[in-house]
N, C-alpha and C positions, 0 to 999 in steps of 0.2 A: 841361154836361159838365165833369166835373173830369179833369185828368190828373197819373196817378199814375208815378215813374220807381220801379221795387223789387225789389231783390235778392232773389235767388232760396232767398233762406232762407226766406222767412214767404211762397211762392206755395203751398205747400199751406193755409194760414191762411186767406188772403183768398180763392183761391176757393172752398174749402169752406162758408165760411162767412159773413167777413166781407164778403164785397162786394155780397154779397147781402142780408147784413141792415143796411149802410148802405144803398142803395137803396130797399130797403122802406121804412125809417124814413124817410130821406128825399128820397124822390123824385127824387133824383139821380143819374145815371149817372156809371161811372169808365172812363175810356178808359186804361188798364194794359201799361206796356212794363216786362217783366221782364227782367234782367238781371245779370250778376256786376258787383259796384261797382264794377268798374274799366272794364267797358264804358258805363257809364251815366255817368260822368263824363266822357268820351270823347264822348260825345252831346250831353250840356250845353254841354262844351267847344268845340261844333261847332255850339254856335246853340240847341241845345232848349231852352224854359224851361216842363219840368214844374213845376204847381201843389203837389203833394207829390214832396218824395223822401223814401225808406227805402233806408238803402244804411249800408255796415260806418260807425260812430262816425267812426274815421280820417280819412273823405273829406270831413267835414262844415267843417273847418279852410280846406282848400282852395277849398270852395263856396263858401265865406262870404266870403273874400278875392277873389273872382271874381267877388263880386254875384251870384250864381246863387242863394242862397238867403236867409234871415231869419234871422240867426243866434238871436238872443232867442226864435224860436220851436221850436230841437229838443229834442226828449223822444228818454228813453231808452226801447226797447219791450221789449227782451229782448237773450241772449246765443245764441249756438249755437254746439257742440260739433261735434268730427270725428268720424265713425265709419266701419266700414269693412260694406260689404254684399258678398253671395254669392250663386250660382246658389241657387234651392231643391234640387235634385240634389247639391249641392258638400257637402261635411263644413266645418264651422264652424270655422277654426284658429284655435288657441288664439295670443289679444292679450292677453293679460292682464300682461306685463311689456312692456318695453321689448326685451327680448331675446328673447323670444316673439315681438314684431313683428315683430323682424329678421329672423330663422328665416319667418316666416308669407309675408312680403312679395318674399323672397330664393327662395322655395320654390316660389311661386305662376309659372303661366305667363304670366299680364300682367296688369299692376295697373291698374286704369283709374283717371285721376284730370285734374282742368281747371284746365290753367298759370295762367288769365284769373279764378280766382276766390278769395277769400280762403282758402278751406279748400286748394286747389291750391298756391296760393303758397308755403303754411306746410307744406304737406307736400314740395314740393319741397327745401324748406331743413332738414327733417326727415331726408328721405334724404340728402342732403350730411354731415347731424350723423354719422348712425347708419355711413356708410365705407359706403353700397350704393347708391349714384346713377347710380355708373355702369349697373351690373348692374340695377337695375330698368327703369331708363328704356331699355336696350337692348330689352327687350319690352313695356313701357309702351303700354299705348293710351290717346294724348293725345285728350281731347275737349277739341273748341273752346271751348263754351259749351253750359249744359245740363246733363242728372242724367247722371252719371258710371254709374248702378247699369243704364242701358241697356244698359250694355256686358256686364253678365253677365248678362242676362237674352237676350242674341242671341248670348251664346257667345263674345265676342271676348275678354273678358279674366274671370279667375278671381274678383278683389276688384276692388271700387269704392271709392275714399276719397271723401267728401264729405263737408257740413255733415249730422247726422244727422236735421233736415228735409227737407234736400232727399231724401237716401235715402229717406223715407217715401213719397215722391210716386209712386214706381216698386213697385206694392205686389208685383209678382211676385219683386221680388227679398228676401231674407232678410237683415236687419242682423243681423250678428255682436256688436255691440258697440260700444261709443266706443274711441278709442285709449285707454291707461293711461296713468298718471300718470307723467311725463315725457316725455310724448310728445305730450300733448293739448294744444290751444287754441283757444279759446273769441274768437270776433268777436261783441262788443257792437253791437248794430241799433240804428239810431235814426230819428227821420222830423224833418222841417221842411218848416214853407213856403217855396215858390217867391218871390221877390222881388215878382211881377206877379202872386200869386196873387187869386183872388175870394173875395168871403166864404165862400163855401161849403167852400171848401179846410178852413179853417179849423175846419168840424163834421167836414170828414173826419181832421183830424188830432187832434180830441179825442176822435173813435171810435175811431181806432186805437192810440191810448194808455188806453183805460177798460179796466173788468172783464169786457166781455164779448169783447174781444180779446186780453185778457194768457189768459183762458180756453182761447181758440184757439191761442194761442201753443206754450203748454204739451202743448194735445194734438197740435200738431205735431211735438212735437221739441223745442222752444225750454225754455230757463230763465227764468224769472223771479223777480222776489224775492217773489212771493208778496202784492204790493198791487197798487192800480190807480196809473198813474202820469200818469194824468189831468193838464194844467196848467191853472191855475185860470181 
């Protein structure tokens, strides 16, 4: 049994596809705690010593200096973008500027979006930018942890901001779009071994960096540059 600690960008990824075609290939199970990076560091920091982690680039500084991970062993997997998602019933507001957002976000009856995860964060500091933090967050439905896009698929709020992976994951809801250019940003994913990992960790993290998961990556959402980023 290998265990995996992974941000909740690439859970549509692996369990569509990859966790099941490493298994098959090799006859090894992944025991999988999914998570926004800042809870999973939080976990680590409290005793866990997951075999892989996949969690935002950023964090990986800190593991390393913690012993919690190999530093020489992280790969980059891909990036992921914001975007905002809508009821199916709802009209698609126009994001296509920065000031379009403002208008869209300022208009809307509750924004759903998660303080606890990178796309959250950045959108928190985004409304601060744009002079409407106060005025969103007064109707703001904060989710804890988790797809943001539940919220308007049960009615509680208008848009969802999230990573626009994780918005796919919630297929009843309708992605509007990424935010536009000055307003968007992009978290770079990475994975490494655990400090105490087994060899096997080790096929699992050159699977999750080859072509048959930068493939999945992509069809979730994710950016990639378009090779395998395999380490030798």
């Amino acid at each position: 049994m290998i265990s995996l600690f992974s941000a909740l960008s690439v859970k549509k990824a692996l369990d569509d596809v990859l966790l099941h075609a490493f298994t098959k290939e090799h006859a090894v199970d992944v025991e999988v705690t999914f998570d926004p990076t800042t809870i999973l560091v939080e976990k680590i920091g409290e005793g866990a010593e997951p075999d892989v982690v996949i969690a935002v680039s950023g964090a990986f500084a800190g593991l390393a200096s913690a012993g919690a991970i190999a530093p020489d062993s992280r790969v980059v997997l891909a990036k992921s973008g914001i975007g905002i998602a809508t009821a199916p019933e709802l009209d698609d507001p126009d994001i296509s500027t920065v000031d379009a957002l403002r208008t869209a976000l300022t208009s809307a009856r509750s924004v759903a979006y998660s303080r606890s995860g990178a796309s959250g964060i950045h959108f928190a500091e985004l409304l601060e930018d744009l002079g409407i933090a106060a005025e969103v967050n007064a109707r703001a439905t904060i989710v804890e942890k988790g797809f943001t896009a539940l919220a308007v698929t049960d009615g509680r709020a208008d848009l969802a901001v999230q990573q626009i992976s994780e918005l796919r994951f919630v297929p009843q809801a309708r992605i509007v779009g990424p935010l536009p250019d000055g307003a968007q940003h992009y978290s770079e994913l990475s994975a490494a071994l655990g400090c105490s990992a087994p060899p096997e960790a080790a096929d699992l993290l050159r699977f999750l960096s080859g072509a048959e998961a930068e493939a999945a990556y992509r069809d979730a959402g994710l950016v990639t540059d378009g090779a395998s980023r395999t380490r030798p």
